[in-house]
VOVEXDO-153226 format. One record per residue: z, x, y of N, C-alpha, C in turn. Coordinates in steps of 0.2 Angstrom, whole numbers, padded with zeros to 4 digits, always signed. Each point is the difference from the previous one (the first is absolute). Layout:
ZXYZXYZXY ...
end
This chain:
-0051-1210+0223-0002-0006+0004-0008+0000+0001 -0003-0008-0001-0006+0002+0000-0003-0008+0006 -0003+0003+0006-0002-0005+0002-0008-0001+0001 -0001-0004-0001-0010-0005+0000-0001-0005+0006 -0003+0002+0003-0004-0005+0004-0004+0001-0001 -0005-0005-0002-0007-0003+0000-0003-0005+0002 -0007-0001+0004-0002-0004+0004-0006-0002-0005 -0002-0007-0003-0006-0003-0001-0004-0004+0002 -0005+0001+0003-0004-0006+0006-0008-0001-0004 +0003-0006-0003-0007-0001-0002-0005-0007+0004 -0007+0001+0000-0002-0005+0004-0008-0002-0002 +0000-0005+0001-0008-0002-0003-0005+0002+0001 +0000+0003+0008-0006+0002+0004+0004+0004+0006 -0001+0008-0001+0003+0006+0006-0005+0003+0001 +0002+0001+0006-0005+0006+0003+0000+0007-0004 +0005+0001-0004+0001+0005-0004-0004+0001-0005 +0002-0007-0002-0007-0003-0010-0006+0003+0006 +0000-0004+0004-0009-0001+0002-0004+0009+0003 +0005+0005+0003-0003+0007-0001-0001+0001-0006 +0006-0002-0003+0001+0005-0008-0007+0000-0005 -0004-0007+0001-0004-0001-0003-0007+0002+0003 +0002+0004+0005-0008+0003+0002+0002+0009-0002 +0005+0003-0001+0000+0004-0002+0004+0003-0007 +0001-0005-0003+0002-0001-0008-0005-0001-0003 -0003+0003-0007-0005-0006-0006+0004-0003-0004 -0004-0005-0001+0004-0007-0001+0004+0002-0009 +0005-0002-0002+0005+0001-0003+0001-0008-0007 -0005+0001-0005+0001-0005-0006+0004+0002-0006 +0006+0003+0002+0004+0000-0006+0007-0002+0003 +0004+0001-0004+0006-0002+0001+0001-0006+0005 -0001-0007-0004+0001-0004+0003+0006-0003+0002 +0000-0003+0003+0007-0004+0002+0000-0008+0001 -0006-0002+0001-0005-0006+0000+0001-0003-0007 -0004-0007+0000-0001-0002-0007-0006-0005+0001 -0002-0005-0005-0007-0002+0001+0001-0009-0005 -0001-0003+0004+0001-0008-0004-0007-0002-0002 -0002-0003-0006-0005-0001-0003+0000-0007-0004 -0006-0001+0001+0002-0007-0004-0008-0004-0004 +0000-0005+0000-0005-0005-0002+0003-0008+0003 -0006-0003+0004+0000-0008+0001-0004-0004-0006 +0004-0005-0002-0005-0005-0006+0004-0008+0003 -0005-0003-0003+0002-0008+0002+0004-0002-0005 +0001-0006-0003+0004-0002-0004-0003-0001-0008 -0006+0001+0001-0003+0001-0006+0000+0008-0002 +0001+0005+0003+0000+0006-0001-0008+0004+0001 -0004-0005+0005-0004+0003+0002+0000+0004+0006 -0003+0007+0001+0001+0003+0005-0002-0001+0007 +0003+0000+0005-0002-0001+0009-0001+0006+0003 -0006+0000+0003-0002+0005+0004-0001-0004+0006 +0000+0007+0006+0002-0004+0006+0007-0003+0001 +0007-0001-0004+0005-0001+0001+0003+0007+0008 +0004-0004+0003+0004+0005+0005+0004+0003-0001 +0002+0004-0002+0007+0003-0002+0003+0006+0006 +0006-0003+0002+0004+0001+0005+0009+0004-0001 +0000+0006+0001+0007+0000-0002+0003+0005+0007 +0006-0003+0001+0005-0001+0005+0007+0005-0002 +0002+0004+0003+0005+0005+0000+0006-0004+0006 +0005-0004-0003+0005-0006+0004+0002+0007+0008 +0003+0006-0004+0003+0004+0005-0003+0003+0005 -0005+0002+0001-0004+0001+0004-0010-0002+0003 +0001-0006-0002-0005-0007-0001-0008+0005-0001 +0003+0004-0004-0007+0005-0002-0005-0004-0004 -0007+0000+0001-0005-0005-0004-0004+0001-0002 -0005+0002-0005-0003+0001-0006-0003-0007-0001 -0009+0001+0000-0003-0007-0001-0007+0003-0005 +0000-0002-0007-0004+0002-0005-0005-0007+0000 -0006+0001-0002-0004-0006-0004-0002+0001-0007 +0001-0006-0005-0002+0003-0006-0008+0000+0001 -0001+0006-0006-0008-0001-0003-0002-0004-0006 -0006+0001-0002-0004-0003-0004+0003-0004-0005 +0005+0007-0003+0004-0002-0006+0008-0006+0001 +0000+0000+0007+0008-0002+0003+0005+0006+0002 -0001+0004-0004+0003+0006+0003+0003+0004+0006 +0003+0000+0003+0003+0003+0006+0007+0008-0001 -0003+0005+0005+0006+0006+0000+0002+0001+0010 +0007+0000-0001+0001+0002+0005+0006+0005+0002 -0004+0004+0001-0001+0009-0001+0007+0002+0006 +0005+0006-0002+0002+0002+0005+0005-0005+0006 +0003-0002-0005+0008-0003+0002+0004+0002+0000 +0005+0000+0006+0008+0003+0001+0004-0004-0005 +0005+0004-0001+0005-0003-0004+0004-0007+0004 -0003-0007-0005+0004-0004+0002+0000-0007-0004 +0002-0004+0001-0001-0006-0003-0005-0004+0003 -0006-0002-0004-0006-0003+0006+0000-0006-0002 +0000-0007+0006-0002-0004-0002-0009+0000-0002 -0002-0002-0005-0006+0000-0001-0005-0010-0001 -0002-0001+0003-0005-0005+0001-0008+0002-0002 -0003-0007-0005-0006+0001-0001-0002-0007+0000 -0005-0003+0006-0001-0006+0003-0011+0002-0001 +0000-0006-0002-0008-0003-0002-0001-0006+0002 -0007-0003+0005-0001-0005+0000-0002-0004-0004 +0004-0007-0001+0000-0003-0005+0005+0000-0004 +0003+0004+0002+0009+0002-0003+0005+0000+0001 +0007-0001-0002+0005+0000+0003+0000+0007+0001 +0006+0003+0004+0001+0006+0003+0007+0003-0005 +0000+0006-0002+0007+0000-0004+0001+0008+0000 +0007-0001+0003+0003+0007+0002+0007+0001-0005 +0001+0008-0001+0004+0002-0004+0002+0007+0003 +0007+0001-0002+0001+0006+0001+0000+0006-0004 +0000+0005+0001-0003+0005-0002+0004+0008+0002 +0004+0001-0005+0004+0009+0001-0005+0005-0001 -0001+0005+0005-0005+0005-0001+0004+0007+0001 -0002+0003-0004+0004+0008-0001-0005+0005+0002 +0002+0006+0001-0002+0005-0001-0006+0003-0005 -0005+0003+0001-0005+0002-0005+0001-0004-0005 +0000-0008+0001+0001-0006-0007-0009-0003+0004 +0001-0005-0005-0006-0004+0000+0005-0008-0001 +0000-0002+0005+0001-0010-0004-0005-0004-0001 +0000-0004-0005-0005-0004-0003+0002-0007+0002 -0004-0004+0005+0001-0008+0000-0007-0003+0000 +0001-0004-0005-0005-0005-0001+0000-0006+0002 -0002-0003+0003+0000-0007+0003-0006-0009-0003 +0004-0002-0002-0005-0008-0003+0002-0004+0007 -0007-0002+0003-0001-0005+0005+0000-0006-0003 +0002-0005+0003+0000-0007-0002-0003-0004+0006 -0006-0005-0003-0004-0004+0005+0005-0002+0005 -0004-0001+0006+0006-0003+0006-0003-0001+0005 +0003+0002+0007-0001+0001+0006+0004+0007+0000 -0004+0006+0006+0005+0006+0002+0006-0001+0003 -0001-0008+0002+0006-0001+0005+0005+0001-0005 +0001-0002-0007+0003+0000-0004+0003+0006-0001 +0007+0003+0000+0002+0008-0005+0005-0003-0006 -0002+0004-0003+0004+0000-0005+0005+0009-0002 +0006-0003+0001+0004+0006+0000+0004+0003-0006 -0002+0007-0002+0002+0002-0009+0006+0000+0002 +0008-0001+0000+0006+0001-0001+0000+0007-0005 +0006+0004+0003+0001+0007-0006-0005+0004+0003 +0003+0006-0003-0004+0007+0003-0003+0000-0009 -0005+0002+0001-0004+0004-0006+0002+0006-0002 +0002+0003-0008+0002+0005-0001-0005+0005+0001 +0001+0007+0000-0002+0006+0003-0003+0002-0009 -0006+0001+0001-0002+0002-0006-0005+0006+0001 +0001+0005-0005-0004+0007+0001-0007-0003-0004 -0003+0001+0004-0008+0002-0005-0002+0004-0001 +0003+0006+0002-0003+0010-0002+0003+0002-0005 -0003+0004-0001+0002+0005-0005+0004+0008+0001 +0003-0001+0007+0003+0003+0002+0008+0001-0001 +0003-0007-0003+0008+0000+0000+0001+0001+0006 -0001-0003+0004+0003-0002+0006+0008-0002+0003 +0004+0001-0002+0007-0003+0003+0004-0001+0007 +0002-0005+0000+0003-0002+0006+0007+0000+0002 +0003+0003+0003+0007-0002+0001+0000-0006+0007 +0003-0004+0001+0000-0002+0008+0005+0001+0003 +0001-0003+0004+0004+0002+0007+0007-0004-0002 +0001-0005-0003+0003-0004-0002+0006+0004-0005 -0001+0005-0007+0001+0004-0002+0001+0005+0005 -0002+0003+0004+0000+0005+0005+0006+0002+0003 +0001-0009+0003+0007+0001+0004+0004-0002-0003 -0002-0004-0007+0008-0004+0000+0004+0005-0008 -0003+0005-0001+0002+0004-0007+0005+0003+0002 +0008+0001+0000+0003+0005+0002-0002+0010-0005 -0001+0003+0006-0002+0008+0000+0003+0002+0002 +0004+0008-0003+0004+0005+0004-0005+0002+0004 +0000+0003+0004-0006+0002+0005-0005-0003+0003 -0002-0006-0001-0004-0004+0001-0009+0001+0000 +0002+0004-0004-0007+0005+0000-0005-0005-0008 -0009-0002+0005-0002-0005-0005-0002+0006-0006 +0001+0005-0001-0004+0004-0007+0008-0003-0005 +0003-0003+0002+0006-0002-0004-0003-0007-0003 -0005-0002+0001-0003-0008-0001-0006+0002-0007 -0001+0007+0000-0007+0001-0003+0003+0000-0008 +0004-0001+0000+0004-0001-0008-0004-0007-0003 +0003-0005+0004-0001-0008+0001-0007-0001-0004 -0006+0006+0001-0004-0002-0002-0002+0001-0009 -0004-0001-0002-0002+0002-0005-0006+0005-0002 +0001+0007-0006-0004+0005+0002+0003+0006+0003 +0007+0000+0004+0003+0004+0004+0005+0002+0000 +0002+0008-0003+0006+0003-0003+0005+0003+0006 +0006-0003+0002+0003+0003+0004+0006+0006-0001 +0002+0005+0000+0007+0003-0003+0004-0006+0002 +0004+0002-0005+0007-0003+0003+0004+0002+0007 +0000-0003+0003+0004+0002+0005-0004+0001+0006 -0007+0002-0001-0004+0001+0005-0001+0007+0002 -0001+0002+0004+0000+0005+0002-0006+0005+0003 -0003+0005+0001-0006+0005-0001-0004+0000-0003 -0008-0002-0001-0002+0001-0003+0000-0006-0007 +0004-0007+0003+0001-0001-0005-0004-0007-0003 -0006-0001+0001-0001-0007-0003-0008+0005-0002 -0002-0006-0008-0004+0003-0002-0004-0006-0001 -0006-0003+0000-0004-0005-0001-0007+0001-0008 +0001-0004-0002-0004+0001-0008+0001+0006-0003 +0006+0003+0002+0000+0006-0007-0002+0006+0006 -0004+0000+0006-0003+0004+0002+0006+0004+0004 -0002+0010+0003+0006+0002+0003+0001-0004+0005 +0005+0003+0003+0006-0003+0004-0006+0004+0009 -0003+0004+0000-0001+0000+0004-0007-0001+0000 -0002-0006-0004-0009-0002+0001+0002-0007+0005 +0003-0001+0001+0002-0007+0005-0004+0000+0006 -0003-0003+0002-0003-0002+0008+0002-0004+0001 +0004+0002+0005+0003-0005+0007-0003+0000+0006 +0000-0007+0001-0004-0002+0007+0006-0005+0002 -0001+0001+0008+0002-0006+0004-0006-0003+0005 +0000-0005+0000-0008-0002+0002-0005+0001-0001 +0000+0003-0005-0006+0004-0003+0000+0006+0002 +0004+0003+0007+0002+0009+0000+0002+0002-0004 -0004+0006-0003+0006+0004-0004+0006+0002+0002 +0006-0001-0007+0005+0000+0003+0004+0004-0005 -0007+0007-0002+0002+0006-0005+0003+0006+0002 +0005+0002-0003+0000+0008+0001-0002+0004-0004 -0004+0004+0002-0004+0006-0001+0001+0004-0005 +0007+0001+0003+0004+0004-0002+0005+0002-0005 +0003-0005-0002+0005-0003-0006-0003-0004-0004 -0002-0005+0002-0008-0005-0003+0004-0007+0000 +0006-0002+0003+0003-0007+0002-0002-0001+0008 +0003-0006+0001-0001-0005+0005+0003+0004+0007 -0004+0001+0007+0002+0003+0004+0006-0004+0003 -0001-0008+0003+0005-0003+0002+0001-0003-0007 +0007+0000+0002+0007-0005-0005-0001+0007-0006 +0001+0005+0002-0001+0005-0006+0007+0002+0000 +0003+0000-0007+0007+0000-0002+0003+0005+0000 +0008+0000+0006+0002+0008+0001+0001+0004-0006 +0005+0004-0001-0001+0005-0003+0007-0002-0004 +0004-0004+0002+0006-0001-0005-0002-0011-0002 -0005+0000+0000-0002-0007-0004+0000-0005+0007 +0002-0001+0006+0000-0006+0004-0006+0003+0004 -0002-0005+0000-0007-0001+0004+0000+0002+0008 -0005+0003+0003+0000+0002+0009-0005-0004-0001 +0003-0007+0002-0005-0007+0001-0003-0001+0006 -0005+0002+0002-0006-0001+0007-0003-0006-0002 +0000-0005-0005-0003-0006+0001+0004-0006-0003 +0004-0004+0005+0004-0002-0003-0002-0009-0003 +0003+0001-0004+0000-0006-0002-0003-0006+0003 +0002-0002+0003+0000-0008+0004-0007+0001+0004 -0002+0006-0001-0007+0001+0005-0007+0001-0005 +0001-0003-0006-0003+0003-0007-0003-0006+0000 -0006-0002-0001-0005-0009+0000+0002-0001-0009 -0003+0006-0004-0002-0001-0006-0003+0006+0000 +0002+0004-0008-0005+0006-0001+0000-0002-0007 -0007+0004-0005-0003-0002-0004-0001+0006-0004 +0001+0002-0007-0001+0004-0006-0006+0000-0001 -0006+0004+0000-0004-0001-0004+0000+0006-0007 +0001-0001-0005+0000+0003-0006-0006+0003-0001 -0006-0002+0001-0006+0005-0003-0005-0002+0005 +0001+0005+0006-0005-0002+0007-0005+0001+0000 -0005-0003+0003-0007+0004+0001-0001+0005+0002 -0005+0002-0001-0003+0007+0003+0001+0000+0008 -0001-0007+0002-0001+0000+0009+0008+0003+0003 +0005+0001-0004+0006+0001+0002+0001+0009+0002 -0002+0003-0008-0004+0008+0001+0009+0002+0001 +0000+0007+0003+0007+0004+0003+0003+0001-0007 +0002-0004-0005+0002+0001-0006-0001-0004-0003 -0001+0001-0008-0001-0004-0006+0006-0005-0003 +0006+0000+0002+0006-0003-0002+0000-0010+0003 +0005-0001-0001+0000-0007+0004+0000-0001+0008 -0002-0003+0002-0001-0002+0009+0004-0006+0002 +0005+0004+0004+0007-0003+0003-0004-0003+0007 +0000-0006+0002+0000-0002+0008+0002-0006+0002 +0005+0005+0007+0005-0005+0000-0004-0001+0009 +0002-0010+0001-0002-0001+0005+0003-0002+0003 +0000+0002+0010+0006-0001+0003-0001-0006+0004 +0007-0005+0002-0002-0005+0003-0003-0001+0009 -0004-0006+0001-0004-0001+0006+0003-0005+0002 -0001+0001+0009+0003-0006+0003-0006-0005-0001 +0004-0005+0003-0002-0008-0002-0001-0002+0008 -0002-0008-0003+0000-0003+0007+0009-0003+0002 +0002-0001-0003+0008+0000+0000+0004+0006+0001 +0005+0001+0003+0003+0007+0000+0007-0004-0004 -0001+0009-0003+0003-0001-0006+0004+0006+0000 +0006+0000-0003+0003+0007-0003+0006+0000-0004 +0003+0006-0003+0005-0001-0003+0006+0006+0003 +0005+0001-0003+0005+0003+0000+0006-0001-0008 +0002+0009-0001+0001+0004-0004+0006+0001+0000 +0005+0002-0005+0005+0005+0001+0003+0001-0006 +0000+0005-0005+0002-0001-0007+0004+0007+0001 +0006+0002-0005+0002+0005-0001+0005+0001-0008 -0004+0009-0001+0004+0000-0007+0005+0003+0002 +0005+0001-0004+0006+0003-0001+0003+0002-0009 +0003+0006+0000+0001+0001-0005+0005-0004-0004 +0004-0003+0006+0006-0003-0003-0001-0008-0005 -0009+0000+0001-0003-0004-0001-0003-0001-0007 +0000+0007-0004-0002+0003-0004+0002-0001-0006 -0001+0002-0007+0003+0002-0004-0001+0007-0002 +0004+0002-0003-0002+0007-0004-0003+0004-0005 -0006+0004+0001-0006+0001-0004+0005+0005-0004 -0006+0000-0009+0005+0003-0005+0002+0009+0003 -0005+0002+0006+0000+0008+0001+0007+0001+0004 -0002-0008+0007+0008+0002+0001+0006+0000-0001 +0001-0003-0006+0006-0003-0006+0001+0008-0002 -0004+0002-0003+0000+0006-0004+0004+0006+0006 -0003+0001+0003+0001+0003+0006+0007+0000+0004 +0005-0006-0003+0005-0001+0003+0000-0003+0009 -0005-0003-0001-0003-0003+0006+0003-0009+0001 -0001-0001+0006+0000-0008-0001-0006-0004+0003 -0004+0001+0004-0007+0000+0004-0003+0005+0002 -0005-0003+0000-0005+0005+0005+0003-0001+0009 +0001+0004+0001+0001-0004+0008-0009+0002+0003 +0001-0006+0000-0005-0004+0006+0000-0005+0005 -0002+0002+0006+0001-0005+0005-0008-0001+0005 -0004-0005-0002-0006-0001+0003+0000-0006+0002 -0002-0001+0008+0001-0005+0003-0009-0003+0003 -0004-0005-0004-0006+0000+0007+0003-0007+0003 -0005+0002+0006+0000-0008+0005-0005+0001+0003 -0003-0006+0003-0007+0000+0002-0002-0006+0000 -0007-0002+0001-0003-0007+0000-0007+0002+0004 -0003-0006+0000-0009+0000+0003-0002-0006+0004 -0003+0000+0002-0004-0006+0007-0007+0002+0000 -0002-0008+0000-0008+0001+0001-0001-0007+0005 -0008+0001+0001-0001-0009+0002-0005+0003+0006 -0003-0003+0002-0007-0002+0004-0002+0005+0007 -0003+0004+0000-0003+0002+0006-0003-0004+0004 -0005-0003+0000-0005-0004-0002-0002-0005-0005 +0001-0006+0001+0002-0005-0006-0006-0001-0004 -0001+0001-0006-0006-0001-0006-0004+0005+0002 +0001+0007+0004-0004+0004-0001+0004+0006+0000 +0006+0002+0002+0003+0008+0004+0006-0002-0003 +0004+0005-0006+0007-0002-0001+0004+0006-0001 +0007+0001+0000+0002+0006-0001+0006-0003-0004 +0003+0010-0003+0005-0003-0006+0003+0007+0000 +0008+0000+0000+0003+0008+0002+0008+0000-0004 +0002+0004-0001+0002+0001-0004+0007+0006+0001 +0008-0001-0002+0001+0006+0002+0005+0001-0004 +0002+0004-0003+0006+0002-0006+0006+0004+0002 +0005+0002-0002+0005+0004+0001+0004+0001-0006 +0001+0008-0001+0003+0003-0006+0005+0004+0000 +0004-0002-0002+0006+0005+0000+0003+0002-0008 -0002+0007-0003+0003+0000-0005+0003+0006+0000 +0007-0001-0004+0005+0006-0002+0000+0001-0006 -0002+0005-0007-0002-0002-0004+0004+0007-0006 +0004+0002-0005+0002+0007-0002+0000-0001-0006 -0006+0006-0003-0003+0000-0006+0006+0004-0007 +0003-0003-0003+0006+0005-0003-0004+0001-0008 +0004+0006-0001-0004+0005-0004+0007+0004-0004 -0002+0002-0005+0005+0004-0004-0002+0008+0000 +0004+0004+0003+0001+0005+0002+0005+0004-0004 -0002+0006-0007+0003+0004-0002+0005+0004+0002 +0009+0000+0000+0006+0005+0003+0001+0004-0006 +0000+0008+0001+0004+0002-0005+0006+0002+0001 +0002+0002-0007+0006-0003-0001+0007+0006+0004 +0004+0002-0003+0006+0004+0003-0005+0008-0003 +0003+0000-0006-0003+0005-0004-0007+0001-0001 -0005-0005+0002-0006+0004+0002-0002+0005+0001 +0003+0002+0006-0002+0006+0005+0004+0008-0003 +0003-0002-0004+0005+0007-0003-0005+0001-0005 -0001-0006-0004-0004+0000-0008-0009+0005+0002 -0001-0003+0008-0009+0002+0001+0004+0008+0003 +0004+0002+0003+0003+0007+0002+0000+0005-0008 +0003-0003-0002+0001+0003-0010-0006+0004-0001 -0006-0002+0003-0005-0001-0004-0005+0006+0003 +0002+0002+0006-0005+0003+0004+0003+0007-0003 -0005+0007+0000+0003+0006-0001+0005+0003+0003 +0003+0004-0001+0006+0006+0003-0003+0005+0003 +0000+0000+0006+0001+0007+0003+0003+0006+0001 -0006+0005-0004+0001+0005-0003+0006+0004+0004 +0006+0005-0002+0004+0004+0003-0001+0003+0005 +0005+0000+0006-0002+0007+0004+0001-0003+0006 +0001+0004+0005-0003-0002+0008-0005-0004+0003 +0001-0003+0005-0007-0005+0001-0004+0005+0003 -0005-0001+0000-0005+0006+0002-0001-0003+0009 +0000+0004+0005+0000-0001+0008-0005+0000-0002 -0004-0005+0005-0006-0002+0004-0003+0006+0003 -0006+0000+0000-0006+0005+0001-0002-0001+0010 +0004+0003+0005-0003-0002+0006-0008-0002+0000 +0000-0004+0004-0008-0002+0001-0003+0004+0002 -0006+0001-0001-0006+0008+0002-0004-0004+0004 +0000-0008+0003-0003-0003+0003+0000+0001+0008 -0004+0002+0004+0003+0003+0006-0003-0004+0006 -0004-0007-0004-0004-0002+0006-0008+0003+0000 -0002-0005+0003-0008+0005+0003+0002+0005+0003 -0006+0004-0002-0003+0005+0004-0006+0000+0005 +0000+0006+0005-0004+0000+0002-0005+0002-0003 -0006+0000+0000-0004+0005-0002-0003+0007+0004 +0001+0006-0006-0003+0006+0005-0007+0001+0000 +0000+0006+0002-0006+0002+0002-0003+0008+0001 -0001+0003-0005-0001+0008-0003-0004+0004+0004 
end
């Protein structure tokens, strides 16, 4: 029986961030952020500098306000995970906004053409723009979407690492078991928010590191998972080890409160029968693993202070069968056959013990 509670309170501005950063040095790797980037041109495809570029986080009305330069060019650096409405307004222009999915250590690219006008004027892009890499890093994305709605024994996301491309999992999962570009099975670097989230010691994932008969002792559960990302061939700024770089991001309250609930269970009678236990003279594995849980988030403070918590419940019964060697009747007479004879005669009596205990010591 395994039970998890765990509390997540994330928030945009704590007394807690605000010490941390007078006695922490500042921390450029392992990102969890991403960066929107673009170019303004008019209709001719000539460039605007001086255009305003504006982007808006709907869930927590977080805002970012870039100016393009010389070339029309604009970046804006260090965004949470979300969909940004993104607006670029010129005077002399109409105003034209779009939206925009921004990931985890991604970059999105939006380009915007103004068309003569009034600013009174917007013009609205319909459709989300696709998510396209521009590194060299092989970056991949699972979302949340895949997250929750994929059925998983265990519910455990290192079962989603398959899905990607580049990523070698055993069958059946297990210990030790997923391998990224060829590389060992314990070159992986896992993070959660960018914490490490290595063991030292074995060289797999500390939380959601998978018991010892294959189901997982899940500490982050699903439904509380934003999005985590693969990178196959990381940068140096990631360092810890040279394999691929797992980071999974966990979700934030909003200005909406928001939450869900859970309740999934296996059973063996649920199963079919693997070819060991057929052999075996078996008919399942008995297994009986129950989770149930759910998360809540939503506003401390509206557009600046939000919190998001999360609680799971596990119950598993689980019995690992094995083929275990009986011998047979005649065994035991065959191995006795075999041992030497005891020479003729009386059994020779035991030697009293000459052992009498300490002594004192004397004194001459």
């Amino acid at each position: 029986m395994i039970r998890r509670l765990l509390l997540a309170v994330t928030a945009g501005v704590t007394v807690a961030l605000s010490l941390g950063l007078f006695v922490a040095p500042a921390a450029h790797a392992q990102r969890t952020t991403g960066d929107i980037s673009g170019t303004v041109s008019d209709a001719t495809n000539a460039l605007l500098p001086g255009a305003t570029v504006t982007a808006i986080c709907p869930d927590t009305n977080l805002t970012r306000v870039a100016t393009t330069d010389a070339a029309g060019g604009f970046r804006l650096s260090e965004l949470p995970v979300c969909t940004y409405k993104v607006t670029a307004e010129l005077q002399g222009f109409k105003t034209i906004s779009r939206e925009t999915p921004l990931n985890a250590n991604a970059v999105a690219k939006v380009d915007f053409k103004l068309e003569v006008g009034a600013m009174s004027e917007t013009v609205t892009v319909e459709g989300v723009s696709p998510v396209i890499e521009f590194s060299d890093k092989l970056n991949n994305r699972v979302d949340s979407q895949r997250i929750e709605a994929m059925p998983l024994s265990g519910r455990d996301f290192n079962s989603l690492l398959a899905v990607t491309p580049g990523v070698q999992r055993d069958p059946g999962g297990g210990f030790l078991a997923v391998s990224i570009s060829g590389a060992r099975r314990t070159s992986n670097n896992y993070m959660i928010d960018g914490i490490s989230n290595n063991d030292r010691y074995y060289g797999d994932s500390v939380m959601n590191q998978t018991g010892v008969v294959g189901v997982p002792a899940t500490l982050v559960p699903m439904d509380a998972i934003a999005e985590f990302t693969i990178q196959q061939t990381p940068s140096a700024e990631f360092g810890v080890k040279g394999g691929g770089a797992i980071n999974v991001v966990i979700k934030s309250g909003t200005n909406q409160v928001h939450g869900t609930s859970y309740y999934f269970r296996h059973d063996d009678w649920t199963d079919s029968p693997n070819f060991f236990v057929k052999k075996a003279g078996g008919d399942t594995t008995p297994v009986s693993n129950q989770q149930y849980g759910g998360t809540f988030g939503g506003p401390l403070v509206k557009d600046k202070t939000f919190f998001f918590g999360y609680y799971e419940g596990q119950r598993l019964r689980v019995t690992s069968p094995y083929q275990a060697g009986v011998p047979s009747t005649s065994a035991p007479a065959a191995a006795a056959s075999r041992w030497p004879s005891r020479p003729p005669g009386p059994t020779p009596p035991s030697s009293p013990s000459t052992d009498r205990g300490p002594r004192s010591p004397s004194y001459g």
